[in-house]
Backbone atoms as SQL, in Angstrom:
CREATE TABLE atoms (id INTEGER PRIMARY KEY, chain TEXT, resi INTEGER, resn TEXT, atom TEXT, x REAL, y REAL, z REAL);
INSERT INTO atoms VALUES
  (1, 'A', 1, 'UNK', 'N', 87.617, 80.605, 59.579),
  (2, 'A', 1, 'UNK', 'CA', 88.346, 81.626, 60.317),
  (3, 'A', 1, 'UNK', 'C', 87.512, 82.094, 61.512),
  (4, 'A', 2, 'UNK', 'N', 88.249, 82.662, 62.163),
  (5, 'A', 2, 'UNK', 'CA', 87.174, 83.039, 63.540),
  (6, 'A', 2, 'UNK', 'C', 87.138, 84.584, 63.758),
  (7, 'A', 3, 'UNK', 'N', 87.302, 85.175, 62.233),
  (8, 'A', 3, 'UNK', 'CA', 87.323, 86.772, 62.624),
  (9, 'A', 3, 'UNK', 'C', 87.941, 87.732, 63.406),
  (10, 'A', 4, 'UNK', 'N', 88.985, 87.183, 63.866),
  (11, 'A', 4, 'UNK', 'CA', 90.031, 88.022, 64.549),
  (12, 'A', 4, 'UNK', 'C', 90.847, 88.298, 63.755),
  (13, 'A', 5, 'UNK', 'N', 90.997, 89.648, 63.895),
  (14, 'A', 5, 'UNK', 'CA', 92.231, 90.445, 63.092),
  (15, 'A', 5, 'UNK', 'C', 92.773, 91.176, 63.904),
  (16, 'A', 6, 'UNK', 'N', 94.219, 91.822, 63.525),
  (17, 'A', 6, 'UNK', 'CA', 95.293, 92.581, 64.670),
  (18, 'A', 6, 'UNK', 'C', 94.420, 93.433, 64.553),
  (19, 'A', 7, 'UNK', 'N', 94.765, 94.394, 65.771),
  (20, 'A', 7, 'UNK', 'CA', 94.230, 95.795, 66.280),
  (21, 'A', 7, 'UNK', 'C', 95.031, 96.739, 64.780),
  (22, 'A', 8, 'UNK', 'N', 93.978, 97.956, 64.036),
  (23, 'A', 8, 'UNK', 'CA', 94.644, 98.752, 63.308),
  (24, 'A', 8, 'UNK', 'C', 96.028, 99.809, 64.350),
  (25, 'A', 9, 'UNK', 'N', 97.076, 99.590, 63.111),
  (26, 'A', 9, 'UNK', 'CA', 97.823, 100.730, 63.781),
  (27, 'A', 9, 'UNK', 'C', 98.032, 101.995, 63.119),
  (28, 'A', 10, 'UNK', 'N', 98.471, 103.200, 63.796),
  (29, 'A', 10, 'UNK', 'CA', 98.565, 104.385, 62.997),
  (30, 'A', 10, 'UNK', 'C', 97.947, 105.194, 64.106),
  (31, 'A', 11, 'UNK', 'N', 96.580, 106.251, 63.939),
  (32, 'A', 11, 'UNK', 'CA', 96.504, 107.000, 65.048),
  (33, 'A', 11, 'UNK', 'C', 95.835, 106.653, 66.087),
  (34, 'A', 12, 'UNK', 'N', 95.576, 105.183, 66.361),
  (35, 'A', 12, 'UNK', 'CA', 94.538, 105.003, 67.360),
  (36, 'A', 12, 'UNK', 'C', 95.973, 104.419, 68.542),
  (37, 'A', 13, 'UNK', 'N', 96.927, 104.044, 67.841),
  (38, 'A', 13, 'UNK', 'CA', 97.870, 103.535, 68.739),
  (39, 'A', 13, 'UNK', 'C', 98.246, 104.572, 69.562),
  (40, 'A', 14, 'UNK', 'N', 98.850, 105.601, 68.810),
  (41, 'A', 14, 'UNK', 'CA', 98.801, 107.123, 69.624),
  (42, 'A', 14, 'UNK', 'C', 98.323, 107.359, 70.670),
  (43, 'A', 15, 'UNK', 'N', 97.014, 107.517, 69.864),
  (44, 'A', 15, 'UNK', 'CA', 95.537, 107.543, 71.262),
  (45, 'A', 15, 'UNK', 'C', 95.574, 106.708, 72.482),
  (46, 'A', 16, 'UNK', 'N', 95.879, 105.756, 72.055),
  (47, 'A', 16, 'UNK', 'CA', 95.979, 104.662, 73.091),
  (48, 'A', 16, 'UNK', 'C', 97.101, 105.046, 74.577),
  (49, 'A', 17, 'UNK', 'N', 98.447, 105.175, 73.290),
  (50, 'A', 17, 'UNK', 'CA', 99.250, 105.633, 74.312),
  (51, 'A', 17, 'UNK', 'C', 98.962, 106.705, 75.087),
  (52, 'A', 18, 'UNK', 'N', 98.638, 107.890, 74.829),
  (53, 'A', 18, 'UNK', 'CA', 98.591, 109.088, 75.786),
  (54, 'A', 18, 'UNK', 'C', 97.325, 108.963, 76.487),
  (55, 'A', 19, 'UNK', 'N', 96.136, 107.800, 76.129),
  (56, 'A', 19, 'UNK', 'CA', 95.465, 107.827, 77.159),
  (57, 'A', 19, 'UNK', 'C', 96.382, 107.102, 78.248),
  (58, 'A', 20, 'UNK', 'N', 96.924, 106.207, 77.764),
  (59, 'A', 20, 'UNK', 'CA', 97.715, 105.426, 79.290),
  (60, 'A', 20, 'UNK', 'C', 98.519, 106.013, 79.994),
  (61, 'A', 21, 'UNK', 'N', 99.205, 107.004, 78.937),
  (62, 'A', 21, 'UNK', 'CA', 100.134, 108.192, 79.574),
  (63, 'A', 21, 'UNK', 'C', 99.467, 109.069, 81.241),
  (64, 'A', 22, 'UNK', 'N', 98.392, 109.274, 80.484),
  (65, 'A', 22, 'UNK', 'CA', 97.604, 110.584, 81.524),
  (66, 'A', 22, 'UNK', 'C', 97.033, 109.552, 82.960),
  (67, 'A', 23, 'UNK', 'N', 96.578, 108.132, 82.263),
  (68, 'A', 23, 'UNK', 'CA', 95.821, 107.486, 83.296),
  (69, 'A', 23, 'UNK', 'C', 96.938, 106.884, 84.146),
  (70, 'A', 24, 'UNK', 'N', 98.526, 106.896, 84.082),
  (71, 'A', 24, 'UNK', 'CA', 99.792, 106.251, 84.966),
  (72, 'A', 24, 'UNK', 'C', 100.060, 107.794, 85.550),
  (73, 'A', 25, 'UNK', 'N', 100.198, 108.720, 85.087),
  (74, 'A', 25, 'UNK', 'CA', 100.038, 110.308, 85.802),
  (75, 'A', 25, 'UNK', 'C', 99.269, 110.267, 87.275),
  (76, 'A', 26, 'UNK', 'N', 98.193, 110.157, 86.230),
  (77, 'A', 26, 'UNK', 'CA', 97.344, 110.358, 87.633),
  (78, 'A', 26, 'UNK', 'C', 96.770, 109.117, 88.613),
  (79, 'A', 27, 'UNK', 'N', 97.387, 107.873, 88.425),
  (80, 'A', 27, 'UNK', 'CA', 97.619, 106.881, 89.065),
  (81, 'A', 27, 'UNK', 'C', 98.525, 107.548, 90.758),
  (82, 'A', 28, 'UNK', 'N', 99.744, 107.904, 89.387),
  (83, 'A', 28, 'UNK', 'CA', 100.304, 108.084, 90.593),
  (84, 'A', 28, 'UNK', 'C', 100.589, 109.378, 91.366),
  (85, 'A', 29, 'UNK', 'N', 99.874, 110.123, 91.024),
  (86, 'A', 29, 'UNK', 'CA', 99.640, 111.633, 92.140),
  (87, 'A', 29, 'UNK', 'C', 98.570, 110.886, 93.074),
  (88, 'A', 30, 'UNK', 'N', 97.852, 110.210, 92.988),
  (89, 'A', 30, 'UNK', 'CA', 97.071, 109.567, 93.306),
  (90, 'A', 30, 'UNK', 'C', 97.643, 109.193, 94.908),
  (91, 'A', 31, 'UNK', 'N', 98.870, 108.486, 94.499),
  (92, 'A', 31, 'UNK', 'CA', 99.231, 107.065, 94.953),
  (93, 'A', 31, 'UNK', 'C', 100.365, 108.114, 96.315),
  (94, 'A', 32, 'UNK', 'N', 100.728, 109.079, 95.504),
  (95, 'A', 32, 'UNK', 'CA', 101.717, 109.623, 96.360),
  (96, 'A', 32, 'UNK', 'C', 100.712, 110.597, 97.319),
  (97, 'A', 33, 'UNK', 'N', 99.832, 110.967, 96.866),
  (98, 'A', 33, 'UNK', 'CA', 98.683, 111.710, 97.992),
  (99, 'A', 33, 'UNK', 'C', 98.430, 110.579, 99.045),
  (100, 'A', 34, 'UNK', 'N', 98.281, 109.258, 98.351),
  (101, 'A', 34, 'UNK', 'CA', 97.714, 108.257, 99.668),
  (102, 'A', 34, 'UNK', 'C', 98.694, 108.391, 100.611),
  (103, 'A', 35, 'UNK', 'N', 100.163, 108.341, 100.188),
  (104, 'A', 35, 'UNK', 'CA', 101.075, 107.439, 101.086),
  (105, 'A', 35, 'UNK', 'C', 101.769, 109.278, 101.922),
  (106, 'A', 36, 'UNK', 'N', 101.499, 110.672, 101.312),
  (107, 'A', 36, 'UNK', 'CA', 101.613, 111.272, 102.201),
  (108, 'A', 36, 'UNK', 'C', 100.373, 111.508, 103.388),
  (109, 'A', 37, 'UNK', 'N', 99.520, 110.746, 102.957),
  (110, 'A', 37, 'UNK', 'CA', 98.292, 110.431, 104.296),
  (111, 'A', 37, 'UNK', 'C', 98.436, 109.996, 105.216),
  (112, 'A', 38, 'UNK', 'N', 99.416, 108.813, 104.506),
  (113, 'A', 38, 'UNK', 'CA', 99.565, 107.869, 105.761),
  (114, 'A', 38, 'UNK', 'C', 100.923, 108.405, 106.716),
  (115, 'A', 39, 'UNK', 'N', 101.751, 108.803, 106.046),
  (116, 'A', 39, 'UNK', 'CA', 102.481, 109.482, 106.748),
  (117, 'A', 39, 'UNK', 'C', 102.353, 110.556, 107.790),
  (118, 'A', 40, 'UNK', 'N', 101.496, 111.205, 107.118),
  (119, 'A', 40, 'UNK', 'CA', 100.958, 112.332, 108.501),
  (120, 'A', 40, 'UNK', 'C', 100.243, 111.373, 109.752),
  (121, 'A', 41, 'UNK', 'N', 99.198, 109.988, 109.103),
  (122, 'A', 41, 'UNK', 'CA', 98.764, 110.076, 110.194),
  (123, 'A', 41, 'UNK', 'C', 99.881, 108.668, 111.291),
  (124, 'A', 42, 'UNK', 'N', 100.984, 108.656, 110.420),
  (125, 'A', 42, 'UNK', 'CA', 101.668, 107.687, 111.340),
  (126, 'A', 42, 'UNK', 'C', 102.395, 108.380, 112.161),
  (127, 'A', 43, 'UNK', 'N', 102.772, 109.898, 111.893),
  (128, 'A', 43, 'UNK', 'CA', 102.897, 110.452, 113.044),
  (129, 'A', 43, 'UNK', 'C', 102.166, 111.427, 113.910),
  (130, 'A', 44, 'UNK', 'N', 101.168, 110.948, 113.937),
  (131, 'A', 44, 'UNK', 'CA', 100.006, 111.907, 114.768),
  (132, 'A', 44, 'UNK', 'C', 99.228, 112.618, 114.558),
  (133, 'A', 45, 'UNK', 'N', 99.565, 112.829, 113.283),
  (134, 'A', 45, 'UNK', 'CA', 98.298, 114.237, 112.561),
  (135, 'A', 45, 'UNK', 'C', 97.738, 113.114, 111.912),
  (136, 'A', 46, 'UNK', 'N', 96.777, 113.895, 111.638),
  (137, 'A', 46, 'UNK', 'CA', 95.695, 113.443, 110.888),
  (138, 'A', 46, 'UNK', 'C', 95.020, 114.130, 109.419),
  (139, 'A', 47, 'UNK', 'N', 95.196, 113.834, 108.100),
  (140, 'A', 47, 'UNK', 'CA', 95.246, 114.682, 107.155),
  (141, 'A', 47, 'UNK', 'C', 94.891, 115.912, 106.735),
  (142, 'A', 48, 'UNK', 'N', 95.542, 116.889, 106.251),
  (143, 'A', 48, 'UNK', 'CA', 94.964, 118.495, 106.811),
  (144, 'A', 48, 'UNK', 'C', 94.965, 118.938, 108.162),
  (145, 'A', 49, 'UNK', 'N', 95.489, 118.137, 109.065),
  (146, 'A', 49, 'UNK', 'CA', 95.788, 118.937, 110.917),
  (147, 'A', 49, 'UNK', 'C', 96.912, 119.330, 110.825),
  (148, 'A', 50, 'UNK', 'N', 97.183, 120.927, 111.498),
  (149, 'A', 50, 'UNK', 'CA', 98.154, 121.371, 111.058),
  (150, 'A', 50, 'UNK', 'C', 98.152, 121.704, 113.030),
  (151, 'A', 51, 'UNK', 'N', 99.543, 121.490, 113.519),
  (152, 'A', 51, 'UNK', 'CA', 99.739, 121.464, 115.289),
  (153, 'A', 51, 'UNK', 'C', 99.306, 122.513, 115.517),
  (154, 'A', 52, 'UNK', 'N', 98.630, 122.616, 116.557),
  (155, 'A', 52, 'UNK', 'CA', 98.024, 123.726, 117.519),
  (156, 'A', 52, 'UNK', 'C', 99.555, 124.381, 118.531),
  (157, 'A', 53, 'UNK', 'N', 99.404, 125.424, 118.778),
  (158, 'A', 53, 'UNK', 'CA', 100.488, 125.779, 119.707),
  (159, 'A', 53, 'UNK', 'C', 100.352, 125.485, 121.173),
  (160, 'A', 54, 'UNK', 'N', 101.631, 125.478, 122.350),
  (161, 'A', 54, 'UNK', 'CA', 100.720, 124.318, 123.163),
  (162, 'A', 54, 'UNK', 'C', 100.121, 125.379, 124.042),
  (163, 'A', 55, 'UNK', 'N', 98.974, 125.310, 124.689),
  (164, 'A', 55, 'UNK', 'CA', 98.647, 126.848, 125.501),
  (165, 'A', 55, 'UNK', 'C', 98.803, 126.152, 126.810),
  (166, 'A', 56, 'UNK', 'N', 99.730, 125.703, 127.366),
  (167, 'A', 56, 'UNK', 'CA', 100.541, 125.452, 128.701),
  (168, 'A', 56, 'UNK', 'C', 101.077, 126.580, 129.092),
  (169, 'A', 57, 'UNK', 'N', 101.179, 127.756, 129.774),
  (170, 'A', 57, 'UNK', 'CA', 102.085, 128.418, 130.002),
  (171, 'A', 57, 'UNK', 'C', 101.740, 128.132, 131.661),
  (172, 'A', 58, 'UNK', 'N', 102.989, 127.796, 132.197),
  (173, 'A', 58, 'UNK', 'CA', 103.209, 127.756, 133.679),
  (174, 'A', 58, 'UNK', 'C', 102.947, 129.231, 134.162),
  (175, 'A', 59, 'UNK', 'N', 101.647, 129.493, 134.404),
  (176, 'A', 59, 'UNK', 'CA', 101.204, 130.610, 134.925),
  (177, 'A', 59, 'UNK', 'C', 101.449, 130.569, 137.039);
């Protein structure tokens, strides 16, 4: 035999799951922080720049 046996099931499967639970969570807050990055900077800002007001006044 070559000593492989199934993985035990019962509470480690559990475990298992809600670690994958938390680690696809925060995958994707992750993932949606990147892509509102890129969004700001595809239109001109740059992450955390919030527009300046314009100080043009036709004096």
């Amino acid at each position: 035999m070559t000593g492989r046996t199934t993985p035990p099931k019962g509470p480690a499967q559990g475990t298992r799951k809600d670690r994958l639970k938390v680690a696809l969570k925060a995958n994707m807050a992750r993932r949606k922080a990147q892509a509102r990055a890129r969004a700001d900077t595809d239109n001109g800002k740059t992450a955390g720049e919030t527009q300046a007001p314009d100080k043009s006044e036709g004096n």
